[in-house]
N, C-alpha and C positions, 0 to 999 in steps of 0.2 A: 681705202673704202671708196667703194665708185660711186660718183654725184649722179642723180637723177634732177632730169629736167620737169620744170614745172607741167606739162603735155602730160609726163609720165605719170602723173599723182594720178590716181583712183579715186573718184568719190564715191561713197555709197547715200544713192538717192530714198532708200529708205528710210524714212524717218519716224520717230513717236511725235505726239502730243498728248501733254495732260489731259486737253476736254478738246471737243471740237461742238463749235454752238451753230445751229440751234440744236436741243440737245435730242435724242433718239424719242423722245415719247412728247413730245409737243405736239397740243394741240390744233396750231395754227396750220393752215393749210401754207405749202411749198409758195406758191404762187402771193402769199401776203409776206412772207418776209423778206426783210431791204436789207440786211445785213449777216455777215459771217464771221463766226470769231474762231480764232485759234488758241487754247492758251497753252503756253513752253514754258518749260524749266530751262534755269540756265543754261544746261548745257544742250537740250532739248534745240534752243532756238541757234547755240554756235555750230552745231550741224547742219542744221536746216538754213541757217546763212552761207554756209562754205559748200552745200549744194549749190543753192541760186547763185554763187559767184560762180563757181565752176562752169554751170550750165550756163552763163549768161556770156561767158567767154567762147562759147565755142557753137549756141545758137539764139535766131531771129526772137525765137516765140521760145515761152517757157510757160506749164503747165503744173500746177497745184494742185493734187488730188486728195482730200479727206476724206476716210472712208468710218464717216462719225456710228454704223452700223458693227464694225467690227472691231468693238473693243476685246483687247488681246490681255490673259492670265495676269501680269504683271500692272493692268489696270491705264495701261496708253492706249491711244488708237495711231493705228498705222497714217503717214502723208506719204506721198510720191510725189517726186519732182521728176517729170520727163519733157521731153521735147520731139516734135516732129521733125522727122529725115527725108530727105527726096529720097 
């Protein structure tokens, strides 16, 4: 069986979350809230951690994207972990 090196692993930077706060129908306007919440199920957050390792191994800057608007059939909402490339 032939070894694969760690370079080689694949992440996939798609990821769920349970809820992403503030939540879609809030009143408050964008500009008055100080905080952002993610919430993950266990296995929710050991993906989304083995992204940002991945990605932090290999750039400067790393970006979180929740997109708390499009919650998906199965009741998650989509995160994206990407990074800028020259």
């Amino acid at each position: 069986m032939p070894r694969k090196t760690s370079t080689s692993v694949r992440v996939d930077p798609n990821i769920r979350a349970t809820r992403i706060y503030p939540i879609e129908d809030t009143k408050k306007q964008v500009s008055d809230l100080k905080t952002v919440g993610i919430k993950l199920s266990r296995e929710q957050a050991v993906r989304l951690a083995t992204a940002l390792l991945a990605m932090a191994q290999e750039y400067d800057e790393i970006d979180l994207t929740g997109h708390r608007f499009e919650r998906r059939k199965d009741g998650t909402y989509p995160l994206t972990v990407t990074a800028m490339t020259d």
